[in-house]
C-alpha positions in Angstrom: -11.8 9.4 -1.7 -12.4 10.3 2.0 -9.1 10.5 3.9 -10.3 10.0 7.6 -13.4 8.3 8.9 -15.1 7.9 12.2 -16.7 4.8 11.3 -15.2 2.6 14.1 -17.3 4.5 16.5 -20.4 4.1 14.9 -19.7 0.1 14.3 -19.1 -0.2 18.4 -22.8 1.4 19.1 -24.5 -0.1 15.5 -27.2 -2.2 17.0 -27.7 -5.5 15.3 -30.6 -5.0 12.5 -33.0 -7.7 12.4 -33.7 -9.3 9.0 -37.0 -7.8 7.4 -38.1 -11.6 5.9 -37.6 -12.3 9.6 -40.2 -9.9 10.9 -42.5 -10.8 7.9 -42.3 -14.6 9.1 -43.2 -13.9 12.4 -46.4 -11.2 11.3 -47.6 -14.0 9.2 -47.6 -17.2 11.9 -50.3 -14.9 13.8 -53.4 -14.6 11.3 -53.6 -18.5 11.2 -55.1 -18.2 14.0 -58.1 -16.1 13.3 -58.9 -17.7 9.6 -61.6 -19.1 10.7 -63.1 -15.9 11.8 -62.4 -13.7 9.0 -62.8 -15.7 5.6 -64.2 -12.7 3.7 -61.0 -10.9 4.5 -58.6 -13.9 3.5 -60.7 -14.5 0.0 -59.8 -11.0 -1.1 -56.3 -10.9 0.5 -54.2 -13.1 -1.9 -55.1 -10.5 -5.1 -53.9 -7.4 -2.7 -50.7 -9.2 -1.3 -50.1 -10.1 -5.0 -50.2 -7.0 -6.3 -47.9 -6.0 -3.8 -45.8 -7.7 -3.7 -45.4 -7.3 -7.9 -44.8 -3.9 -7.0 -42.1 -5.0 -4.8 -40.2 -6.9 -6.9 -40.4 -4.1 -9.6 -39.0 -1.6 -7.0 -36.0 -4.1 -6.1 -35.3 -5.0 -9.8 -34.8 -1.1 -10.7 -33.1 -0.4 -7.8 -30.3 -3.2 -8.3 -30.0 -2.8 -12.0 -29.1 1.1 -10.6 -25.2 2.8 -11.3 -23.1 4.6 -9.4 -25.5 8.2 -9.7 -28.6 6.1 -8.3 -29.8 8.0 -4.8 -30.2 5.9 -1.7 -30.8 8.8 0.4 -31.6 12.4 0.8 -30.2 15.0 3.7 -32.3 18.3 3.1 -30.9 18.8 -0.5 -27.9 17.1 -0.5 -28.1 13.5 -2.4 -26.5 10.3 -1.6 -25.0 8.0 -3.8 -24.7 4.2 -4.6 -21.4 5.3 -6.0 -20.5 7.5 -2.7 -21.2 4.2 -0.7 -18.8 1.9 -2.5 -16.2 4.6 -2.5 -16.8 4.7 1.4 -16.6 0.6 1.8 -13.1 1.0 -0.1 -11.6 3.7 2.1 -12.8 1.4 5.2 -12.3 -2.2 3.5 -8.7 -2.2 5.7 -10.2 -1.5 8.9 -10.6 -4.6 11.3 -13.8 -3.6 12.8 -15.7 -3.6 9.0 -13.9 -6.3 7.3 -16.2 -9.4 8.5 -19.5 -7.1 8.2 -22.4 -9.2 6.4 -23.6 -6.4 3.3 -26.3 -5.0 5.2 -24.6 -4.2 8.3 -22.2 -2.8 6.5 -25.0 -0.9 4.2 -26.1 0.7 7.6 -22.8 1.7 9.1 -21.6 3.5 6.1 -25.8 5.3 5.2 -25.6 6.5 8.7 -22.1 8.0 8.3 -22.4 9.5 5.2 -25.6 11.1 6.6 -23.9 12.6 9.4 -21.8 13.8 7.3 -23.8 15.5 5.1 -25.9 16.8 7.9 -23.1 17.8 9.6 -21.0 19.9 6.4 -24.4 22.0 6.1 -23.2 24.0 9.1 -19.6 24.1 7.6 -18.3 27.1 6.0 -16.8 27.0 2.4 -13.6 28.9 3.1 -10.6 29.5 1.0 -9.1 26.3 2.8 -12.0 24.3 2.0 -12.5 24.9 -1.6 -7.9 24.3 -2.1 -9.2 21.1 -0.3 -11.5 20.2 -2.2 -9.4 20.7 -6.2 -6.9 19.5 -4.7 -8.7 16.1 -3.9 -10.4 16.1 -7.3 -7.3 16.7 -9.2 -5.9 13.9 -7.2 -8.6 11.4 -7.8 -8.5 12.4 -11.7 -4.8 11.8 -12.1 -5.0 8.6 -9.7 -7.6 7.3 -12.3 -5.0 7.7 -15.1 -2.5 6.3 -13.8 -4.4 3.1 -12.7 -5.4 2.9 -16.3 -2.3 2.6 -17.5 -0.8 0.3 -15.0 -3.4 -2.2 -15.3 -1.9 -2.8 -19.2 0.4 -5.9 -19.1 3.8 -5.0 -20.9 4.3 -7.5 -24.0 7.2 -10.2 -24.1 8.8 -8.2 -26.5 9.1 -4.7 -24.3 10.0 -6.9 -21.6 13.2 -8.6 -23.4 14.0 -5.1 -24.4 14.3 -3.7 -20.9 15.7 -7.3 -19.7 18.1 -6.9 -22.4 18.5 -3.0 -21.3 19.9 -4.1 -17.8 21.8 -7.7 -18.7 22.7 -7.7 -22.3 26.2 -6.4 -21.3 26.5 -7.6 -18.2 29.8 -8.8 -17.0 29.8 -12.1 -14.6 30.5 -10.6 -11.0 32.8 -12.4 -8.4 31.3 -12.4 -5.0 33.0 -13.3 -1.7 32.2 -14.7 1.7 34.0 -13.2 4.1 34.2 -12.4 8.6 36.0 -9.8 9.6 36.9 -8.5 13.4 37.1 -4.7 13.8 39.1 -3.0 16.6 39.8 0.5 17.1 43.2 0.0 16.9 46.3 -1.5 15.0 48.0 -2.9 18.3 44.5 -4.6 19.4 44.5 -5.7 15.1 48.1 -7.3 16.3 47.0 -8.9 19.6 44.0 -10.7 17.6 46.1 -11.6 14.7 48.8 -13.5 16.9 46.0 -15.5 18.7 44.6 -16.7 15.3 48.0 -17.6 14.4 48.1 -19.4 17.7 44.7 -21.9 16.6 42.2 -19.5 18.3 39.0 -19.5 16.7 38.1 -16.7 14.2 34.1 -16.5 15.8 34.8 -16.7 19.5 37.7 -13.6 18.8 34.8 -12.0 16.5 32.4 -11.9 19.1 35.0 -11.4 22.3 37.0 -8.4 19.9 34.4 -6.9 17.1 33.2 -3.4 17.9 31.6 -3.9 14.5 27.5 -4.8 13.9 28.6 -8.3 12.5 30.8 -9.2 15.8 27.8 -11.1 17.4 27.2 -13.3 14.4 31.0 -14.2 14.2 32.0 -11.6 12.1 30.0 -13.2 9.2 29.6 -10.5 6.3 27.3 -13.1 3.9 28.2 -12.5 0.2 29.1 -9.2 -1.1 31.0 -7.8 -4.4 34.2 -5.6 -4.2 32.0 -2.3 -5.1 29.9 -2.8 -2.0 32.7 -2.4 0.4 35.8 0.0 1.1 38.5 -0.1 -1.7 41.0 -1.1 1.0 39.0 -3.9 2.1 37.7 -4.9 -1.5 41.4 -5.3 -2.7 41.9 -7.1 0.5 39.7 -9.7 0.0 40.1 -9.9 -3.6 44.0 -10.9 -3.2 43.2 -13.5 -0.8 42.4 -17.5 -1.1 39.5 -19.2 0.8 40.2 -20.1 4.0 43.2 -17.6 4.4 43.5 -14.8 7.4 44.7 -11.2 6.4 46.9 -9.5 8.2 45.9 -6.1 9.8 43.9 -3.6 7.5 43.1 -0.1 7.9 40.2 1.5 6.6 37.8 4.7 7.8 35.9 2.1 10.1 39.5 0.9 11.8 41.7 -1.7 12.2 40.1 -4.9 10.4 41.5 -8.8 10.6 40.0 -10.3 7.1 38.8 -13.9 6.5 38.3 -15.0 3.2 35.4 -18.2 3.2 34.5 -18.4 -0.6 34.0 -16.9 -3.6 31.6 -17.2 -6.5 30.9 -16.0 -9.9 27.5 -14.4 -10.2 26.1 -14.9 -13.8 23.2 -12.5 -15.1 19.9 -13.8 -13.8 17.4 -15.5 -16.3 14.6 -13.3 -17.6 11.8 -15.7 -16.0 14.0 -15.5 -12.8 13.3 -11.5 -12.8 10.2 -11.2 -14.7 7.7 -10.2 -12.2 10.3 -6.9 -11.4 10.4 -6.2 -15.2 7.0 -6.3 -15.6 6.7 -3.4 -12.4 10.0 -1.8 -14.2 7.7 -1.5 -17.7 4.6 -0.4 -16.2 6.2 2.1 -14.0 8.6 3.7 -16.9 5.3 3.7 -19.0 3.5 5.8 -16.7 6.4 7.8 -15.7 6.6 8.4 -19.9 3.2 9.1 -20.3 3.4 11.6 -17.3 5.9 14.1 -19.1 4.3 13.4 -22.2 1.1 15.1 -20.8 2.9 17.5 -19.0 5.0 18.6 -22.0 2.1 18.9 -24.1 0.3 21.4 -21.5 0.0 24.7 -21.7 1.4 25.9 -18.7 1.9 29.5 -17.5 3.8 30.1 -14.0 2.8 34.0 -12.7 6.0 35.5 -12.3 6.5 38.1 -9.2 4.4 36.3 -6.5 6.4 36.3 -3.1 7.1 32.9 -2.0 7.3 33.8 1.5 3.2 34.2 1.0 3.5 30.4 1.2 3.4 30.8 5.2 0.3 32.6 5.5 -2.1 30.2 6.6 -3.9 32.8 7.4 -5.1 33.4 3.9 -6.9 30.0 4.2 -9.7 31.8 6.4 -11.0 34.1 3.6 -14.5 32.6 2.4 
């Protein structure tokens, strides 16, 4: 697939094409005028234009029942694909400038490129660099194939209850906690806030007027968290506490914490419609990721043994044609 393009140039200076049944219309309001003056010409005209325009149609049927190898141009001896153009209108399909293109506009934009760039590579050289390049990007577009092959295989309902049951099965319920917290850098400013809470001062004003911690604009709101997410010290903290209650000082790596405990909850194992979009990304992805050392296993692979890696520097070597 090509990598870069420099297509939004061309679709700034693209002038607008005008339709060719447009241009046909207009060539064929003028002749009404001279009918009268030219009937032998008009008798025999109808047979000609018919026979034309037989032709035409038989030309436009083969081309559209064409595949991806069918030519739709030529650059000295380099051909141009059908297949080469779609790949191009995918690797350009994101960029704003193309997306509201109407099909021949976009025919045009992408013909002229790709001929540029075929006129243009015949004065490029075919170094070492180039031809890396080039394996490189077919190896990647063959294993890219592949793998989109296999992901596009929905997993069954019965490898997704397996990896469902994989993850929850033996799950234990999980007790989560709401908590604020004001961090100091010190146990005597811990004290000082304590004693004002004690005294009916209000745990989010001292938050935001004390906190050094991220969470000391928001009040010192934590959300919900489990005990492994945080510091042990904090974690057994909270977990020996009842809503609504105020800790006293606690020290952890982060400093001098005051603790208040809003809720707690038990967290049961979600339902396997709840998380069945993940497990079917979870399937597909182990699947390919099996299928991957299955293939590699298989190979028959021989590393050269006494090869320098420092040679991996050299980008000089990359110049050789």
């Amino acid at each position: 697939m090509l990598k870069h393009s420099i297509l939004a140039a061309f679709v700034i200076a693209a002038p607008a094409a005008l339709p060719v049944a447009a241009l046909a219309q207009d060539n064929n309001a003028e002749p009404a005028q001279n009918s009268e003056a030219e009937p032998a010409q008009n008798e025999a005209a109808p047979a000609e234009s018919s026979e034309a325009e037989s032709a035409q149609d038989s030309e436009t049927a083969a081309t559209q029942d064409g595949d991806a190898e069918t030519v739709v141009a030529t650059v000295n001896d380099q051909t141009i694909t059908l297949g080469q153009m779609i790949v191009m209108k995918q690797s350009v399909q994101d960029n704003p400038q193309m997306q509201d293109l109407p099909d021949q506009a976009m025919w045009d934009v992408l013909l002229d490129e790709l001929i540029r760039q075929a006129a243009v590579s015949a004065s490029g050289k075919e170094t070492a660099s180039v031809r890396a390049q080039l394996e490189l990007q077919r190896r990647s577009a063959l294993a890219s194939e592949a793998v989109e092959g296999l992901s596009q295989a929905e997993p069954t309902d019965e490898e997704l209850q397996a990896s469902y049951d994989k993850l929850f099965a033996d799950a234990e319920p999980q007790t989560e906690y709401s908590a604020a917290h004001i961090l100091v850098d010190s146990e005597e400013k811990a004290l000082e806030v304590k004693k004002k809470l004690d005294d009916g001062g209000e745990f989010g004003e001292l938050a935001e007027e004390y906190s050094t911690g991220p969470s000391g604009p928001n009040q010192g709101d934590l959300g919900w968290f489990t005990a492994d997410q945080m510091v042990p010290a904090f974690s057994e903290a909270v977990a020996a506490m009842e809503a609504g209650q105020i800790s006293d000082p606690i020290k952890t790596d982060f400093g001098w914490h005051v603790i208040k405990l809003n809720d707690t909850r038990v967290k049961e194992a979600p339902k396997l419609e709840e998380v069945r979009d993940q497990l079917v990304q979870l399937v597909q992805r182990e699947k390919i990721e099996g299928e991957i050392e299955r293939l590699t296993s298989e190979a028959d692979i021989e590393k050269t043994e006494g090869i320098d890696p420092t040679l991996i520097n050299k980008v000089e070597l990359l110049e050789a044609e």
